[in-house]
C-alpha positions in Angstrom: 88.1 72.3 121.7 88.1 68.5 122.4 89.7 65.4 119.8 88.0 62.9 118.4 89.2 59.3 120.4 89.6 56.5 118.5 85.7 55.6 118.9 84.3 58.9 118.0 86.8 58.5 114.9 85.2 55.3 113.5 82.6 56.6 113.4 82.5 59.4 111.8 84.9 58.3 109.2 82.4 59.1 106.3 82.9 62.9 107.4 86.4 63.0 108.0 89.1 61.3 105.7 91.0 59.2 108.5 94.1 60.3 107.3 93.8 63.8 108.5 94.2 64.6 112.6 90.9 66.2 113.1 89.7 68.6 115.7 85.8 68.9 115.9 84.3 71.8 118.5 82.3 70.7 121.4 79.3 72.4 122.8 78.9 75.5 123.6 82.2 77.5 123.6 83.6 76.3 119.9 83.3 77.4 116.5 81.2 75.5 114.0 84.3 74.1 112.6 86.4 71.5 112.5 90.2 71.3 110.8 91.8 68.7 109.0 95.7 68.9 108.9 97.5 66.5 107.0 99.3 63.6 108.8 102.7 64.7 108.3 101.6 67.8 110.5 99.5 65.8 113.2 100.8 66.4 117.0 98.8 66.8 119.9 95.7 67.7 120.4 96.6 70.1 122.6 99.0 70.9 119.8 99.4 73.1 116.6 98.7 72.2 112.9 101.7 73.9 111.4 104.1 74.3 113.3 107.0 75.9 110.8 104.2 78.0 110.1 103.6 79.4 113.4 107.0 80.2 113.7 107.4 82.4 110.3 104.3 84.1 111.2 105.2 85.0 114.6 108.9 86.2 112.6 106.7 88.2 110.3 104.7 90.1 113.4 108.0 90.5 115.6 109.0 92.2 112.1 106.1 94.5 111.9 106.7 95.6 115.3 110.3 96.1 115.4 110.1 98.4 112.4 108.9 100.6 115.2 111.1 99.8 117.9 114.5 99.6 115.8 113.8 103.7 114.9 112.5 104.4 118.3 115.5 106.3 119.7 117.0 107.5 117.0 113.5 108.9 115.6 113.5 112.0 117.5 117.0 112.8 116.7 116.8 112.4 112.9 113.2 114.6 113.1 115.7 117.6 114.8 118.4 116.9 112.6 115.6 117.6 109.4 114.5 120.7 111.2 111.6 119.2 112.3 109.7 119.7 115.6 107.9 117.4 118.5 104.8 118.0 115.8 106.7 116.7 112.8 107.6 113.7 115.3 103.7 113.0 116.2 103.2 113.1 112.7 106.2 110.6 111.5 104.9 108.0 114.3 101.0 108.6 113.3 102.1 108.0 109.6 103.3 104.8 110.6 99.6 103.3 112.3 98.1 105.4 109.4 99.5 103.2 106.7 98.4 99.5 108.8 95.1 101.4 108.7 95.2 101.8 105.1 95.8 97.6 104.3 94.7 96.1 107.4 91.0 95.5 106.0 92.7 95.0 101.9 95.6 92.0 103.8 93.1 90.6 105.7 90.7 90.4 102.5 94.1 89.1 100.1 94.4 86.5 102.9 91.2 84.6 101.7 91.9 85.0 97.8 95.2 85.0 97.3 96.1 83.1 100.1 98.6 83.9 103.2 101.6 82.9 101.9 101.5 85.3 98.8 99.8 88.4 101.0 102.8 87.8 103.2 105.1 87.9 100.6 103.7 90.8 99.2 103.3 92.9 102.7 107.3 92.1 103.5 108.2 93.2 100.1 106.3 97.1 100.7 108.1 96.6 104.1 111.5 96.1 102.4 110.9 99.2 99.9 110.1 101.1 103.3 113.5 100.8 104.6 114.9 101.6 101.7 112.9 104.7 101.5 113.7 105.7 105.6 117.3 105.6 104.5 117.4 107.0 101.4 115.4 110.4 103.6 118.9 111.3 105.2 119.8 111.8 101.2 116.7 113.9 100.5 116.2 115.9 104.1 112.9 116.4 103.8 110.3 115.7 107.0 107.9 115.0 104.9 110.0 112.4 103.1 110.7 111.0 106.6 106.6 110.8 106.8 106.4 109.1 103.6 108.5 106.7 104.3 106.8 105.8 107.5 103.8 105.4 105.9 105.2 103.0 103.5 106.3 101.3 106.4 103.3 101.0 108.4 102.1 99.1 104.8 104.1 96.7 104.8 103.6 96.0 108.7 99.8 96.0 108.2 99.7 92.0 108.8 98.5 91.7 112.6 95.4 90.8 111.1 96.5 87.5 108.7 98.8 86.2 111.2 96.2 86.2 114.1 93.4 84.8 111.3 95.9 82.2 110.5 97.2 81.1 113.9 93.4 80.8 114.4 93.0 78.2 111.7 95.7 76.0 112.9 95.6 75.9 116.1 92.8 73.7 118.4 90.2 76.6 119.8 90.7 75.4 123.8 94.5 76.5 123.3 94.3 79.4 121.2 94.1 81.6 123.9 97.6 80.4 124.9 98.9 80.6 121.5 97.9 84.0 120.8 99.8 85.4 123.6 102.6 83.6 122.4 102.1 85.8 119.1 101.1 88.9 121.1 104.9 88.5 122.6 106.5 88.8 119.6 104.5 91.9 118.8 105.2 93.2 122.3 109.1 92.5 122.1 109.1 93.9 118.3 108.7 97.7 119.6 109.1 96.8 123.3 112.8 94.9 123.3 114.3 96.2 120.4 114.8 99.8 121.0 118.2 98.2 122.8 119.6 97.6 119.0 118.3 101.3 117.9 120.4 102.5 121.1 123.3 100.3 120.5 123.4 102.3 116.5 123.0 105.4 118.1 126.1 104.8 120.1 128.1 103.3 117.6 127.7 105.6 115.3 127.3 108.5 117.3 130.5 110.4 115.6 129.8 108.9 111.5 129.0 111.8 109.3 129.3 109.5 105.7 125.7 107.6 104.9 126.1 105.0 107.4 125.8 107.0 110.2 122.7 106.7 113.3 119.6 107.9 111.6 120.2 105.0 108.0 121.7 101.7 110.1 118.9 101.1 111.9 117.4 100.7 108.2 120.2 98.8 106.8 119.6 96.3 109.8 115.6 96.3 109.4 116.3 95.9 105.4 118.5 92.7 106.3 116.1 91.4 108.6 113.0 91.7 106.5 114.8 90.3 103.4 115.8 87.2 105.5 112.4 86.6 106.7 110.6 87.4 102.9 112.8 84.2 101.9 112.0 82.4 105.1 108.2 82.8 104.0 109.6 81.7 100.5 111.4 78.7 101.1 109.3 77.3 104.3 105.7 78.5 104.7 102.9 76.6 103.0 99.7 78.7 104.4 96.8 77.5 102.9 93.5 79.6 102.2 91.0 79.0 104.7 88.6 76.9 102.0 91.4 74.3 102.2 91.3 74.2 105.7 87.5 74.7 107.3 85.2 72.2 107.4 81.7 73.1 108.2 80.2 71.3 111.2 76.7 69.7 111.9 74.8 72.1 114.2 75.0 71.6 117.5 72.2 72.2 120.0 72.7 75.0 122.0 72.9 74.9 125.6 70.4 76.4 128.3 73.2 78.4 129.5 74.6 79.5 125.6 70.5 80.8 125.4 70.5 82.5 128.5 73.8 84.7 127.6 72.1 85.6 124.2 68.9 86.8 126.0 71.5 88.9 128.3 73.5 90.4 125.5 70.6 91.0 123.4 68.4 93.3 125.6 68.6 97.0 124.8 70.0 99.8 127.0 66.8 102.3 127.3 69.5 105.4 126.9 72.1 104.1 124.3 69.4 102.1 122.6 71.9 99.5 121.7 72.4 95.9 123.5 74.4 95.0 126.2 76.3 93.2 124.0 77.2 95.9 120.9 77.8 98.2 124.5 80.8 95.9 125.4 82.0 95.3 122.3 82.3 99.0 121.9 84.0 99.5 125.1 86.3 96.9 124.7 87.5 98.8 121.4 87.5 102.2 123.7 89.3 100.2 126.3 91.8 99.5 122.9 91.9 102.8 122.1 93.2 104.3 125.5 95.5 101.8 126.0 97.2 101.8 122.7 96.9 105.4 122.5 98.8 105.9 125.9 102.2 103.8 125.4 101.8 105.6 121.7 102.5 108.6 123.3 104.9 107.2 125.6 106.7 105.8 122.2 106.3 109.2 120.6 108.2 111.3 123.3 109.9 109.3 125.4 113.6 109.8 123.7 112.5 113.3 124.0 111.3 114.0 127.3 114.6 111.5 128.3 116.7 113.7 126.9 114.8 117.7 127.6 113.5 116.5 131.2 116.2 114.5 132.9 119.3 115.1 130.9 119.4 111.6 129.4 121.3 110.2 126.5 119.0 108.8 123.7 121.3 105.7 123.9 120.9 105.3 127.7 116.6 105.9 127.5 116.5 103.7 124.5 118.3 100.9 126.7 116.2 101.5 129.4 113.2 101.2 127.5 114.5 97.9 125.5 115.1 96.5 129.1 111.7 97.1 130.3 110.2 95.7 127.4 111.9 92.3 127.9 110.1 92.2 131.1 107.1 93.2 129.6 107.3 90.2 127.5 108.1 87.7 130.5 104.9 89.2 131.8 102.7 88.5 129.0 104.1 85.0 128.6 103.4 85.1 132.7 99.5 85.7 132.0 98.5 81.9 132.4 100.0 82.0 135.5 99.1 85.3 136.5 95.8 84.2 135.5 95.6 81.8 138.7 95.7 84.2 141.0 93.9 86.9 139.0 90.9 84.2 137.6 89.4 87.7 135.9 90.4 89.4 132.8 88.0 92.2 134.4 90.2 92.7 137.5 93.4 92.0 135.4 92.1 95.0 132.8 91.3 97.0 135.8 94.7 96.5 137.8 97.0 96.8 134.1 95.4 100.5 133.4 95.7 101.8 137.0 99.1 101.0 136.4 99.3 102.8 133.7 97.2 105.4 135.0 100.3 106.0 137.5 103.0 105.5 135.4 101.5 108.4 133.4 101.0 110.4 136.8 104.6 110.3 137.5 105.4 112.4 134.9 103.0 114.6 135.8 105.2 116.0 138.9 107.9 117.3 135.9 109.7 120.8 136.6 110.0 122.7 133.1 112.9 124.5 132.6 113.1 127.7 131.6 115.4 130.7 130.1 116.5 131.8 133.7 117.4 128.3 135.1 118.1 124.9 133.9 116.2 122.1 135.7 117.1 118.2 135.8 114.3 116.0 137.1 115.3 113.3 139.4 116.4 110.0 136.5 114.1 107.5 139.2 110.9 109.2 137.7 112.0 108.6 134.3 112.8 104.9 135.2 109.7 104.2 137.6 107.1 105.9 135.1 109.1 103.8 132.0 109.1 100.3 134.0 105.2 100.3 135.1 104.4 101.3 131.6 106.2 98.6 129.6 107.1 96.3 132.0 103.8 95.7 133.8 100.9 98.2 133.0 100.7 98.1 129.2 101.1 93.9 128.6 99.1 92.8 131.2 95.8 95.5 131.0 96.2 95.2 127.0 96.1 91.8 127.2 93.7 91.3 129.0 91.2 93.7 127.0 92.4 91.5 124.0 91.4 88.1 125.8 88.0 89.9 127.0 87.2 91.0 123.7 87.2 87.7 122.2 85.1 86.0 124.9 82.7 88.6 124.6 82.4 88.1 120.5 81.9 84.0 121.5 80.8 82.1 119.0 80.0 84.8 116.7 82.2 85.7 113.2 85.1 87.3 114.8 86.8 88.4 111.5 85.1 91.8 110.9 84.9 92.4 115.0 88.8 92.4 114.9 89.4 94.1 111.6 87.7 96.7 113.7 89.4 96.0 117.0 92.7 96.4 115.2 91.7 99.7 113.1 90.7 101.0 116.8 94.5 100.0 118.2 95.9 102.0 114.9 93.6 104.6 115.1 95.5 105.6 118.4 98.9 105.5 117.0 97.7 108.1 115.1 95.7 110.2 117.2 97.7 110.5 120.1 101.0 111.0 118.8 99.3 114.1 116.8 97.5 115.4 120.2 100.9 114.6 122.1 103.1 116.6 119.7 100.6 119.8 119.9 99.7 119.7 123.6 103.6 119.9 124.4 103.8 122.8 121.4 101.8 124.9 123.1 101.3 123.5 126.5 103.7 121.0 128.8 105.0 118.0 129.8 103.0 118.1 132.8 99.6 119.0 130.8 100.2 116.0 128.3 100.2 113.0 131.1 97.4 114.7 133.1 95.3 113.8 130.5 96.7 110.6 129.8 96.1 109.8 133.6 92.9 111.3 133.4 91.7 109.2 130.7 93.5 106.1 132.1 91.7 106.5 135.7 88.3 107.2 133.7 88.5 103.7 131.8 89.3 101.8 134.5 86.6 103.2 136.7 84.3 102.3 133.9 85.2 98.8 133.1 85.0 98.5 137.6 80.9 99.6 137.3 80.4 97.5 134.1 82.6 94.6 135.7 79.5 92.3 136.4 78.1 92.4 132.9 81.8 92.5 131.0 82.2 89.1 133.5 78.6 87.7 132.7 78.9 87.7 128.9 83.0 86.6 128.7 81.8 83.7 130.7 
């Protein structure tokens, strides 16, 4: 996205009042938009809109997120203290996606009626009631109350969707790349960084037997946190619906090149019978699935398997994982850099899931124990296989499919594309902590993460032999 200059201003000040900073779209890679922010908000153009905006939504998805990460190691340990098993766990963490799936289409709908200040308002309220509810299970003892509660959870965190529709209005299209890994980070450090406060509750109040005890303060703390940000939205966001802030554009006369990529993306496969394009876009949502689906199960048993596998403390794992997840954010805040050396989001795709892929092959070399013998895996497996996971694999390979997806969409309406996308990435939070739980019912450790590499090894093979269309049509 370019600005207008002072010259291009004048004249077209019958379009656009004069008072308003102004960013039109130029040629071929823009939207047929233009914004209009009001004076008091005008900065660069290189700049955001709305500024104290950006920040409460980006408070709102490190919220969503952490509502994940908080419980993380002390999830497992409340599902055993209810009686329940490693498929009562899958089912608590799928419960959780299950419930963004429910609103994400219903938020993202609210967003252009209601507006995003009110579908905000209402999404942190169900979030609030969701705590409440997660404490008030240690009460009832239930597992199924536990999954109700996580449902009711996973509501009120269903807001991925507005935020990322309204950074996209505010914010000039050549930089919003860079601002939406900004908000990708606070997603990432949500469930990534703050397992290190759901381990620093399980050790404080490792001995408490009253109601405050490890399983309910990590919901007192989430209750506080979300009731500070619901009056944050209150007192200081002013999102706007997306009438009050589009323009329509004059057409623009598309490029030799533009007309050349639609040809490409619009010839038909002979097998598949669909276009190159729908082909990508559909394997950019598998790509989604697989990698989202992987650190889900990672998320699911990882407390777990810490504490079965390599005679762990949950509040030593949880650490661990919170500290590899703070790199994982300095990573994805690294991509722009990264992204000089590594000019492909094809080769950084491919290069993020082999790293996964070997993470998850790590903990494929497991011994099991069993009732003769007691065996204590090496703690360096546990620590190499969590570090190239969170710290390096999972940001920079789901990143990147995240960046490719949106070139490959262009100019076309993204909104449906990523209500999609983003039911595809909660889709997985459901299906493979359910598969996880059952494989290691009635299977292994080692069985688990042989498919997990498998499927890893298979997707990155596959974006490697489509790598010269995926690069053609993001181009």
């Amino acid at each position: 996205m370019v600005s207008i200059n002072k010259n291009e201003q004048r004249e077209t000040s019958d379009y656009v009042n004069i008072e308003a900073a102004v960013w039109r779209e130029s040629d071929e890679s823009e939207d047929d938009f233009s914004l209009a922010p009001s004076i008091v908000s005008v900065l660069s153009t290189d700049g955001i809109y709305d500024t104290t905006g950006f920040i409460c939504i980006c408070f709102v998805t490190f919220i969503g997120d952490m509502t994940r990460g908080v419980f993380f190691p002390s999830l497992w340990l409340f599902v055993e203290h209810l009686g329940g098993s490693t498929v009562t766990l899958g089912y608590a963490v799928a419960a959780f996606s299950f419930g963004r799936i429910l609103v994400n289409p219903l938020f993202g709908s609210w967003s252009q009626t209601i507006g995003y200040k009110k579908t905000l308002l209402i999404a942190c309220l169900i979030l609030l009631l969701g705590t409440v509810l997660y404490a008030a299970t240690f009460i009832v003892g239930e597992p199924t109350f536990l999954i109700f509660a996580q449902t009711v959870l996973g509501i009120g965190s269903g807001t991925l969707g507005v935020t990322r529709a309204f950074l996209a209005e505010i914010t000039p299209q050549r930089n919003r790349t860079t601002y939406m890994a900004w908000l990708t980070a606070t997603q990432y450090a949500g469930f990534a960084v703050t397992p290190i406060a759901g381990a620093f509750f399980n050790y404080l109040f490792r001995d408490a037997t009253g109601f405050l005890n490890m399983y309910t303060a990590p919901a007192f703390f989430m209750g506080s946190i979300v009731l500070g940000t619901t009056l944050t939205i209150i007192r200081f966001f002013e999102g706007k619906t997306h009438s009050e802030l589009v323009q329509p554009k004059d057409s623009i006369k598309k490029s030799r090149r533009k007309q050349e990529l639609e040809r490409v993306a619009s010839e038909i496969i002979p097998v598949i019978g669909l276009s190159l394009y729908s082909c990508c876009v559909v394997g950019c949502m598998l790509l989604n699935t697989t990698t989202t689906g992987s650190i889900a199960s990672f998320e699911t048993l990882g407390i777990k398997i810490a504490e079965s596998h390599f005679g762990m403390m949950s509040t030593r794992a949880g650490l661990f994982v919170g500290i590899c997840g703070s790199i994982g954010v300095l990573s994805l805040l690294s991509i722009g850099y990264i992204s000089r050396f590594i000019s492909s989001d094809v080769h950084l795709i491919i290069g993020g899931v082999t790293i996964m892929a070997f993470s998850s092959a790590v903990l494929m070399t497991l011994e099991e124990s069993t009732n003769e013998y007691v065996v204590t895996n090496p703690t360096w497996k546990y620590c190499t296989s969590v570090f190239l996971m969170y710290a390096i694999g999972y940001p920079l390979g789901h990143t990147a499919v995240i960046g490719l997806f949106s070139k490959v969409v262009g100019r076309r309406p993204q909104g449906t594309l990523q209500g999609w996308y983003a039911s595809a990435g909660s889709l997985a939070r459901v299906v493979f902590p359910l598969l996880s739980g059952y494989i290691i019912k009635f299977k292994d450790v080692e069985t688990l993460f042989g498919i997990i590499t498998f499927v890893l090894i298979l997707s990155a093979l596959t974006v490697l032999y489509f790598q010269r269309s995926l690069t053609f049509l993001s181009s």
